[in-house]
PyMOL commands that place a pseudoatom at each C-alpha (Angstrom):
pseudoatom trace, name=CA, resn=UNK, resi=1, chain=A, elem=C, hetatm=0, pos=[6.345, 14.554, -19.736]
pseudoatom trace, name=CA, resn=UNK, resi=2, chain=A, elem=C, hetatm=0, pos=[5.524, 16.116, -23.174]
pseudoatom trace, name=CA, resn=UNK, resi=3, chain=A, elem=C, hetatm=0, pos=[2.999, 18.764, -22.757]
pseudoatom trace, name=CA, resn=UNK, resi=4, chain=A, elem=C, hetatm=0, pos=[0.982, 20.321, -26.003]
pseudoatom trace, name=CA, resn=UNK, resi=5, chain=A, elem=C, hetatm=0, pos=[-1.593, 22.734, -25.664]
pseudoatom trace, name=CA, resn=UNK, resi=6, chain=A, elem=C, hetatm=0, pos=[-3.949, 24.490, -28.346]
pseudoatom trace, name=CA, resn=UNK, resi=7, chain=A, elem=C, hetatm=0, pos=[-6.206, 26.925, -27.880]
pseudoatom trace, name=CA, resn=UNK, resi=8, chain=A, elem=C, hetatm=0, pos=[-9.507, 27.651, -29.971]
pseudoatom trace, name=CA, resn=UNK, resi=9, chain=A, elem=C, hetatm=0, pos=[-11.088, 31.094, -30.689]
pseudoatom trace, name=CA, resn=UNK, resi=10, chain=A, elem=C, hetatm=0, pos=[-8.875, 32.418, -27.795]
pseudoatom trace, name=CA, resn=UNK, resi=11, chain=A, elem=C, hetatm=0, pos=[-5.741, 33.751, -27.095]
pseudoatom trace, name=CA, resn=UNK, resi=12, chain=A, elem=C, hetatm=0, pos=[-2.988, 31.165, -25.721]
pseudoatom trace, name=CA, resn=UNK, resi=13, chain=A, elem=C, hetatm=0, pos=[-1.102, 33.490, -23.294]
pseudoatom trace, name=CA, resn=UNK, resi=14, chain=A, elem=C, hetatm=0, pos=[2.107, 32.438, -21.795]
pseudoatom trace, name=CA, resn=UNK, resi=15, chain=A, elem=C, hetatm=0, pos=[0.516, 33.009, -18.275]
pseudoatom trace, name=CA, resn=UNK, resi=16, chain=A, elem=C, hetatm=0, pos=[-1.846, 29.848, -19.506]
pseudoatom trace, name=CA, resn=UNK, resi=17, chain=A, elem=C, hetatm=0, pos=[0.867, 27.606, -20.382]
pseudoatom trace, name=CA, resn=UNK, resi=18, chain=A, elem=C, hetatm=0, pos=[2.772, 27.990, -17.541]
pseudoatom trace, name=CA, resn=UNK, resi=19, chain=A, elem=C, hetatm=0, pos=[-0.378, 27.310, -15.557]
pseudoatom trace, name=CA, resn=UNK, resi=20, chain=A, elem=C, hetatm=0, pos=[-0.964, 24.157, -16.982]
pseudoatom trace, name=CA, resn=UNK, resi=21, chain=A, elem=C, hetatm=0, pos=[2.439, 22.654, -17.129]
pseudoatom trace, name=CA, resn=UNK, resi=22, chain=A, elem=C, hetatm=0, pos=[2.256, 23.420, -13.684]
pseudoatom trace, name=CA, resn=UNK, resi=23, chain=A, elem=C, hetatm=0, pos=[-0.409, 21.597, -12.871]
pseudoatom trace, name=CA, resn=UNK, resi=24, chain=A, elem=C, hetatm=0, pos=[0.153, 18.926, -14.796]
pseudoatom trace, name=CA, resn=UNK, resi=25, chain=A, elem=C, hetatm=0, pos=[3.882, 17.985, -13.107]
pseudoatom trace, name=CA, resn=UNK, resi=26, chain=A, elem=C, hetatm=0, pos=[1.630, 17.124, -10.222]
pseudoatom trace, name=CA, resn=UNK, resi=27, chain=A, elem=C, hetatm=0, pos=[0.399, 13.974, -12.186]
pseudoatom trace, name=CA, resn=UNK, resi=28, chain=A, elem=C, hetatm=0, pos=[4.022, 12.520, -12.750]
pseudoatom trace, name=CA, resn=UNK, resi=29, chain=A, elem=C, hetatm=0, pos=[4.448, 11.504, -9.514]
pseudoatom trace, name=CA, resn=UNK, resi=30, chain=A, elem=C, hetatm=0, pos=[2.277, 8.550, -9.895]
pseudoatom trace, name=CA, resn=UNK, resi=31, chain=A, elem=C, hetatm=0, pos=[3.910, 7.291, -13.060]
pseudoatom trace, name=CA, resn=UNK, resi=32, chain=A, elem=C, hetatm=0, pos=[7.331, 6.303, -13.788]
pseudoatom trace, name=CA, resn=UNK, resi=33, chain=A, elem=C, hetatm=0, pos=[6.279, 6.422, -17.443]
pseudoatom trace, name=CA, resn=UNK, resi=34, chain=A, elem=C, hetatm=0, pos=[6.919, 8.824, -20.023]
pseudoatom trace, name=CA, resn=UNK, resi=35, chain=A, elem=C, hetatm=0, pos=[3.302, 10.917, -20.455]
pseudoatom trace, name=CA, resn=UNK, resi=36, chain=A, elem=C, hetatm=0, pos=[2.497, 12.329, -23.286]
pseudoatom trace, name=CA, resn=UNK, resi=37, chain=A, elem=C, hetatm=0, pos=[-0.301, 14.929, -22.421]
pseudoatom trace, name=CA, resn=UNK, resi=38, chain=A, elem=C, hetatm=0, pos=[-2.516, 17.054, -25.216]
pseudoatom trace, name=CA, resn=UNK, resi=39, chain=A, elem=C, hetatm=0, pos=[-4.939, 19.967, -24.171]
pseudoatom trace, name=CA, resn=UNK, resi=40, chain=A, elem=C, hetatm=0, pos=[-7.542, 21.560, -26.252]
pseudoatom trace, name=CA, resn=UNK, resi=41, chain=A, elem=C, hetatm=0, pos=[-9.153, 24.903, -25.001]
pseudoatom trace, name=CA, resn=UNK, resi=42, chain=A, elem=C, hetatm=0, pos=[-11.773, 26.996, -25.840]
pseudoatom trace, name=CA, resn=UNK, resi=43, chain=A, elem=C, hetatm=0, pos=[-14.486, 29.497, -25.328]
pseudoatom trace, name=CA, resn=UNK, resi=44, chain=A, elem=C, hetatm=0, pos=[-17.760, 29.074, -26.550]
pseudoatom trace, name=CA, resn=UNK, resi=45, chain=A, elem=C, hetatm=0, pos=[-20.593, 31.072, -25.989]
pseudoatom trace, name=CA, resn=UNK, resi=46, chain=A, elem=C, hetatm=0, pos=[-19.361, 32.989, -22.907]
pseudoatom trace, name=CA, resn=UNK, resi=47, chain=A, elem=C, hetatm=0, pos=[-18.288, 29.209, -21.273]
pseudoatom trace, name=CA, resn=UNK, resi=48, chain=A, elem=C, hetatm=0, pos=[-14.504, 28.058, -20.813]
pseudoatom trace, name=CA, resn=UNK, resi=49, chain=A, elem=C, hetatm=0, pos=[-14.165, 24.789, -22.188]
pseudoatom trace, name=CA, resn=UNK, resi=50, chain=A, elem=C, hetatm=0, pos=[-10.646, 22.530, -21.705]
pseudoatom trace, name=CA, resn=UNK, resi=51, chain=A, elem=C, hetatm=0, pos=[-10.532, 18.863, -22.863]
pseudoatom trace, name=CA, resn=UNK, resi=52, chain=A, elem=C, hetatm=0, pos=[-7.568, 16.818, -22.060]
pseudoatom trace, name=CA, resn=UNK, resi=53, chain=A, elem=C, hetatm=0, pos=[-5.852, 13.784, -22.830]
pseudoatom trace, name=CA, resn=UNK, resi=54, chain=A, elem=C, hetatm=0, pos=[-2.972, 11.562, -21.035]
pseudoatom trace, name=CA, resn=UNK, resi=55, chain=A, elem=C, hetatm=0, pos=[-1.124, 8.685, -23.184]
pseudoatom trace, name=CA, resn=UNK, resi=56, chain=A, elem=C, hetatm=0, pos=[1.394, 6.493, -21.206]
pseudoatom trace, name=CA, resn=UNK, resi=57, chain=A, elem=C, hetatm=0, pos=[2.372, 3.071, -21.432]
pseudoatom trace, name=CA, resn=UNK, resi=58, chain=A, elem=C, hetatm=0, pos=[-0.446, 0.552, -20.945]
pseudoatom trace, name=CA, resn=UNK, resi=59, chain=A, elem=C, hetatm=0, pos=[-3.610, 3.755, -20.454]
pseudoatom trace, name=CA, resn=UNK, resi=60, chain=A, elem=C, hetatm=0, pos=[-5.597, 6.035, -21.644]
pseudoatom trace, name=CA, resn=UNK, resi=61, chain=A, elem=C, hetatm=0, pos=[-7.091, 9.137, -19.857]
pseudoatom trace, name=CA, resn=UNK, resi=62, chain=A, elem=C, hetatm=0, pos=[-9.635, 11.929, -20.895]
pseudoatom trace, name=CA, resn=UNK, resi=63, chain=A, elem=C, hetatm=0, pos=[-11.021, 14.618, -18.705]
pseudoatom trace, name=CA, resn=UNK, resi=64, chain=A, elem=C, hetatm=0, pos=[-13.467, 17.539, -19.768]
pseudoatom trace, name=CA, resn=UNK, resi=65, chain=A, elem=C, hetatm=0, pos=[-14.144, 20.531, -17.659]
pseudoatom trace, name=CA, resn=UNK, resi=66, chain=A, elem=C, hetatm=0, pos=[-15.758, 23.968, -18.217]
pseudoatom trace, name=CA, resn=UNK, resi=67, chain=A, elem=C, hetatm=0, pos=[-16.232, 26.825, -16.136]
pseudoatom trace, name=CA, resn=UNK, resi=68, chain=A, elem=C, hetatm=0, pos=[-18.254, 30.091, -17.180]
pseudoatom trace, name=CA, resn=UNK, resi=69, chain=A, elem=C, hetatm=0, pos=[-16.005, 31.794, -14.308]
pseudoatom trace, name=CA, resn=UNK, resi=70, chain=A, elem=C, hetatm=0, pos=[-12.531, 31.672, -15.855]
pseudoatom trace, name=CA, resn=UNK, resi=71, chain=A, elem=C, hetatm=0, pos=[-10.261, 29.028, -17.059]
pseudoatom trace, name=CA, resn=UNK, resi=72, chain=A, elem=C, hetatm=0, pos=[-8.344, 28.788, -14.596]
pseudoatom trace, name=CA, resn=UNK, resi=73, chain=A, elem=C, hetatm=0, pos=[-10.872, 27.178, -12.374]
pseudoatom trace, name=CA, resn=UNK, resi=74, chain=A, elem=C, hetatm=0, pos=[-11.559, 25.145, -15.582]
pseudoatom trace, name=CA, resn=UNK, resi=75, chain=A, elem=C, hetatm=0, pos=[-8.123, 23.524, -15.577]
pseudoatom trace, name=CA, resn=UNK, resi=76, chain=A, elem=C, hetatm=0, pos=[-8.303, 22.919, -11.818]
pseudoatom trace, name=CA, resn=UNK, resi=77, chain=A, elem=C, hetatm=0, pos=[-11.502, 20.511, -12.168]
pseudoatom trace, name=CA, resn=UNK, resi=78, chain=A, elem=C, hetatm=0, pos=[-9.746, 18.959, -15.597]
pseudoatom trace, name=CA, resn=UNK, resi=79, chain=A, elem=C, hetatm=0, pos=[-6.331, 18.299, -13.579]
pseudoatom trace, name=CA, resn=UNK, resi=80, chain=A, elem=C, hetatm=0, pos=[-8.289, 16.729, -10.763]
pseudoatom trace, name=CA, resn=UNK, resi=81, chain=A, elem=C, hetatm=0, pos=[-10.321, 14.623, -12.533]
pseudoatom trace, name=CA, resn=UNK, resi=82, chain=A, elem=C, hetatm=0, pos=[-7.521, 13.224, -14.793]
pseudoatom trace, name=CA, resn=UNK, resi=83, chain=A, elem=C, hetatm=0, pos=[-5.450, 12.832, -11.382]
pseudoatom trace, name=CA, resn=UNK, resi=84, chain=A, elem=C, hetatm=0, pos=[-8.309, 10.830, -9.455]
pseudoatom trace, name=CA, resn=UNK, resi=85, chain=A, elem=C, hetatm=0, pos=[-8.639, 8.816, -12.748]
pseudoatom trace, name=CA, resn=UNK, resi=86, chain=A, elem=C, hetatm=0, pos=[-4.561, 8.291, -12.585]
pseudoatom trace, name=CA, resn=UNK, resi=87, chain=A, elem=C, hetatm=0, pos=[-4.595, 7.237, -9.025]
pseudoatom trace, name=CA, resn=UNK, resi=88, chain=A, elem=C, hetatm=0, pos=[-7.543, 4.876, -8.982]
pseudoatom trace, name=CA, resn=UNK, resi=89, chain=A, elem=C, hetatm=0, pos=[-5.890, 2.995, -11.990]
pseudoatom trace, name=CA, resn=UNK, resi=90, chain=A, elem=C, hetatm=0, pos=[-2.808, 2.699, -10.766]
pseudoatom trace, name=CA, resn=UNK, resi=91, chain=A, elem=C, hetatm=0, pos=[-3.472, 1.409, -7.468]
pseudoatom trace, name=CA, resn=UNK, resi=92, chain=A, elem=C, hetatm=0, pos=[-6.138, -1.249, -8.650]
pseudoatom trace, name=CA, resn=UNK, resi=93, chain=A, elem=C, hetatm=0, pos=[-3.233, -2.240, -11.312]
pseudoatom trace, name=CA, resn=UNK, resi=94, chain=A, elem=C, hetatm=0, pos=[-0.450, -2.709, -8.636]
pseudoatom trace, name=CA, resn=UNK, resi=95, chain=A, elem=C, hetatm=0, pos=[-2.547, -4.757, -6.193]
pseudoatom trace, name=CA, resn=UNK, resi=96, chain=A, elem=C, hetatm=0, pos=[-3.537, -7.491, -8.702]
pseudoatom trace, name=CA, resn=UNK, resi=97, chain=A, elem=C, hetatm=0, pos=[-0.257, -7.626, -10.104]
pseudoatom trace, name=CA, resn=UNK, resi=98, chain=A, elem=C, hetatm=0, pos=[1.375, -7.944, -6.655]
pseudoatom trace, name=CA, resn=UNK, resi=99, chain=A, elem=C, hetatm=0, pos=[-0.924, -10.494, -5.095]
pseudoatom trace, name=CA, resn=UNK, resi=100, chain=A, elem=C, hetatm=0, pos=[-0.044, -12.607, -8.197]
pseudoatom trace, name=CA, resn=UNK, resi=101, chain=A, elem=C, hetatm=0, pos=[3.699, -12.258, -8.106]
pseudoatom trace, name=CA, resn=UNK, resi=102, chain=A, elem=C, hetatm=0, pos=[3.553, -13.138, -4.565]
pseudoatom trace, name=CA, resn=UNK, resi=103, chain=A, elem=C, hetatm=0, pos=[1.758, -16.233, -4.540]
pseudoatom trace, name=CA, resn=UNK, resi=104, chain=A, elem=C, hetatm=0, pos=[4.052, -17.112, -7.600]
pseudoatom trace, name=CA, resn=UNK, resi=105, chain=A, elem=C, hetatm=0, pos=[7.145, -16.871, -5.518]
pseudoatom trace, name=CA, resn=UNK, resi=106, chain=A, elem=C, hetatm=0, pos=[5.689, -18.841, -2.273]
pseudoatom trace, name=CA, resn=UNK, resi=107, chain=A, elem=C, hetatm=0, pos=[5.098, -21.737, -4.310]
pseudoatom trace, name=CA, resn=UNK, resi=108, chain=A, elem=C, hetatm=0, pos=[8.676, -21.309, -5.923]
pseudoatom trace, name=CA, resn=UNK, resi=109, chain=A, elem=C, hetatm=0, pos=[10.864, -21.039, -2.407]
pseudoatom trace, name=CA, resn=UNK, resi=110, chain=A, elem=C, hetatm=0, pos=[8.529, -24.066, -1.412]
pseudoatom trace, name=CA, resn=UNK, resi=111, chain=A, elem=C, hetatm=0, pos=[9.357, -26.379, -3.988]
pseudoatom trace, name=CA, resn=UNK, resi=112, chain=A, elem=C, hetatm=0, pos=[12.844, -25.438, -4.257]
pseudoatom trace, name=CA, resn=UNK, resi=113, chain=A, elem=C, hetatm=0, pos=[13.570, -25.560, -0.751]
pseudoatom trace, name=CA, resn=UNK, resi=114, chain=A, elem=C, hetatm=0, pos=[13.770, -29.985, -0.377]
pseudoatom trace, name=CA, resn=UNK, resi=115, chain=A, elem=C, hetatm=0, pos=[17.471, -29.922, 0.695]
pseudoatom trace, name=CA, resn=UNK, resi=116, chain=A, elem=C, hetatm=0, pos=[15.641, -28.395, 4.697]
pseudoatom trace, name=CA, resn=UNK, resi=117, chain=A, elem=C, hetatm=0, pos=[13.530, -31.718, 4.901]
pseudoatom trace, name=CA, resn=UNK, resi=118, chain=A, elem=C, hetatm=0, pos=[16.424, -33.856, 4.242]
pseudoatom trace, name=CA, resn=UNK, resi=119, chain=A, elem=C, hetatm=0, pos=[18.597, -32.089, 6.689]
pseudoatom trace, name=CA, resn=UNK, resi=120, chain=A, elem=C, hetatm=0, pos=[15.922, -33.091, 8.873]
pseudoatom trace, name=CA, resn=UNK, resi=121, chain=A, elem=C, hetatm=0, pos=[15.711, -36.705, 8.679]
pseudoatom trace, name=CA, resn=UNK, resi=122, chain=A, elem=C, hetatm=0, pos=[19.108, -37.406, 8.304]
for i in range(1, 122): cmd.bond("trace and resi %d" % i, "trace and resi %d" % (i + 1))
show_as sticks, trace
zoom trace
């Protein structure tokens, strides 16, 4: 997973990028893809503002979060959001794509199977 991070009228601490690489391995367990994550932060006007993107193959994710508190609770709610969004797709993805394939290969083993009905008769 590539991680990049910016920060915007703020001070990018180490402390901060550790905390969000962190939290972001907790994403790549429902991928197999390579991710290729970018996330903005900022402060404006006394509010902690992160935005976040999440490229793999096939999607697209985006997640916004601020928090007047601190940022860490800021990343939290992004990271959450962008997981929720992660899970949802994938699962809807892998149950159309399985009901398909299954049907597919029904029909297959029953038309390639006539050698059983002759068997049969004979």
């Amino acid at each position: 997973m590539d991680v990049s991070i910016t920060a915007k009228q703020m001070d990018l601490t180490d402390a901060l990028k550790n905390y969000v690489t962190e939290r972001v391995s907790r994403i790549k367990k429902y991928t197999d893809f390579n991710l290729n994550a970018k996330f903005s932060m900022g402060v404006e006007k006394h509010r902690n503002h992160i935005h976040a993107t999440i490229k793999g193959n096939g999607f697209y994710l985006n997640s916004e979060a601020e928090d007047p508190a601190s940022m860490y609770k800021a990343i939290d709610l992004c990271v959450d959001k962008l997981e929720t969004q992660l899970r949802r797709g994938k699962f809807n993805y892998h149950e159309k794509k399985t009901g398909k394939e299954s049907i597919r290969q029904k029909e297959f083993v029953q038309i390639a199977s006539p050698t059983t009905v002759d068997e049969k008769i004979s």
